[in-house]
C-alpha positions in Angstrom: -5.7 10.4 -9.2 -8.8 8.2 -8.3 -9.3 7.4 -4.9 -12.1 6.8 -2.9 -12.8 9.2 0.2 -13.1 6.5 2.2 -9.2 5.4 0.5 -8.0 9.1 1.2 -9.1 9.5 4.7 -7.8 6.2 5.4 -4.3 6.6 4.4 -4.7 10.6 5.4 -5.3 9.0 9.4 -3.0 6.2 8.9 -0.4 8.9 8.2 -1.7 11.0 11.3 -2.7 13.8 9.3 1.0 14.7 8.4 3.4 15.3 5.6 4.8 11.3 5.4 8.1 13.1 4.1 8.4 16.3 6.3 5.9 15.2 9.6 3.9 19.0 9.0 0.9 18.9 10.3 -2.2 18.8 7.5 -5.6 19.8 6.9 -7.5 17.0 4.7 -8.9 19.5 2.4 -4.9 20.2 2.0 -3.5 17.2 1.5 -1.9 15.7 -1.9 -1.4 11.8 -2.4 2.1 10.7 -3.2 2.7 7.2 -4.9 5.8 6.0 -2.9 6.7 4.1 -5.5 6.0 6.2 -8.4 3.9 5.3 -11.1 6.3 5.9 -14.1 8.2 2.8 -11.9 5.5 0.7 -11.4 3.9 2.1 -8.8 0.0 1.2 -7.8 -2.8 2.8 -6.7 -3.3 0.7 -3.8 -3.5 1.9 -0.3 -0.2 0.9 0.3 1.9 3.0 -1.6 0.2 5.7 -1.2 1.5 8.4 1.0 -0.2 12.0 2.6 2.5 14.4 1.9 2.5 18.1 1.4 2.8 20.0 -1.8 6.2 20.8 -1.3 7.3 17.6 -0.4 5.2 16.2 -3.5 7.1 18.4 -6.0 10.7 17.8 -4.6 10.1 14.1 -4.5 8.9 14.2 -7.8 9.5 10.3 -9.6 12.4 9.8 -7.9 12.2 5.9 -6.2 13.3 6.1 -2.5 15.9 3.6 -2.2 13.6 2.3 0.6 10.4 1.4 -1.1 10.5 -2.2 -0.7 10.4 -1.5 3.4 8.2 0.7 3.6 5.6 -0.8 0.9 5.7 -4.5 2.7 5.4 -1.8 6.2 2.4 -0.2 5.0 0.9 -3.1 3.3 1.3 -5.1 6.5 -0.9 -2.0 8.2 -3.4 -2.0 5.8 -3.8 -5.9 6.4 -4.1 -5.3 10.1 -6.7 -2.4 9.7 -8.3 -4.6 6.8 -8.0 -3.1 4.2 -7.1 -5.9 1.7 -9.9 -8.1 1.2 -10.0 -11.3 -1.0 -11.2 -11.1 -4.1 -13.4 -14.3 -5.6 -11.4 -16.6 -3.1 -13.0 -19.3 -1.6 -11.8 -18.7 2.0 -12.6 -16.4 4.8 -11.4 -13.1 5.6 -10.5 -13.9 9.3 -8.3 -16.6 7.4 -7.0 -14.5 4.7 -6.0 -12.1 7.3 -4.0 -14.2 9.1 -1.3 -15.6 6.0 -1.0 -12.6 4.6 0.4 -11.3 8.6 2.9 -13.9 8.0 4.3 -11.8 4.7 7.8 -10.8 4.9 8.8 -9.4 1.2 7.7 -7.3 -1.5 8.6 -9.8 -4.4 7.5 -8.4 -7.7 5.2 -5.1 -9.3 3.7 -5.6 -12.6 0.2 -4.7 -13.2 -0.5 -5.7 -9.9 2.1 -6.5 -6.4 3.0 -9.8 -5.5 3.9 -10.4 -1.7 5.5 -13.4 -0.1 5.2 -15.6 3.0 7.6 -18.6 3.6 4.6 -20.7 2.1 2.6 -18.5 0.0 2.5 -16.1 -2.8 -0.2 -13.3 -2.5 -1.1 -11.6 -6.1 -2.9 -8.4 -5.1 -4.5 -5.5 -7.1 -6.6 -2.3 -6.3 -6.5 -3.5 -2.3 -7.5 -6.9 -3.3 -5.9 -10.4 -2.8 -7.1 -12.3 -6.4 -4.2 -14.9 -5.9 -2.3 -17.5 -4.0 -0.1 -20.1 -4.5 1.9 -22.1 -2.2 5.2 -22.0 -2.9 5.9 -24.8 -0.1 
């Protein structure tokens, strides 16, 4: 998997340094990286569906989907907004701005090569953490 340390230690203290599956306690030199969604279903790299989890955890989980992934993607995405971590990408707008449509998001509306997220007035195209499209879907 390639992640940034900066990525890892991010999602490794957004998790509080536990198992996201089991709650155990982890060292970071210890931790694995579980795709929520897994990749073999679409799953991405970005911040947001990726979990700390421990290696037992990893292995039983294996590619399974959790029947909650939508929640807990638009969850964690929403957390990585307010921690900003999703930045715009070429958009002519600022961040303070960006940040505050994309708080307004309230489903997980399609995975491709990238997510899409939705507002009740905007669509939100993002890839590898980065917001690279909107449209208003007024």
């Amino acid at each position: 998997m390639n992640i940034s340390n900066v990525d890892k230690q991010y999602i490794y203290m957004r998790d509080e340094c536990k198992c996201y599956y089991c709650k155990k306690s982890l060292k970071f030199n210890k931790i694995t990286l579980d795709h929520y969604l897994p990749k073999s279903k679409k799953g991405t790299m970005d911040v947001f569906n990726l979990v700390t989890c421990c290696k037992f955890c990893n292995k039983l989980k294996g590619n399974r989907t959790p029947e909650d992934y939508k929640e807990v993607i638009l969850h964690l995405f929403l957390k990585a907004v307010e921690d900003n971590r999703i930045l715009g990408s070429g958009l002519k707008l600022s961040q303070k701005f960006l940040k505050e449509e994309l708080l307004k998001v309230n489903k997980l509306e399609d995975l491709n090569d990238h997510v899409t997220f939705q507002s009740d007035t905007k669509r939100f195209y993002i890839k590898n953490n980065k917001v690279f499209k909107i449209v208003n879907i007024n």
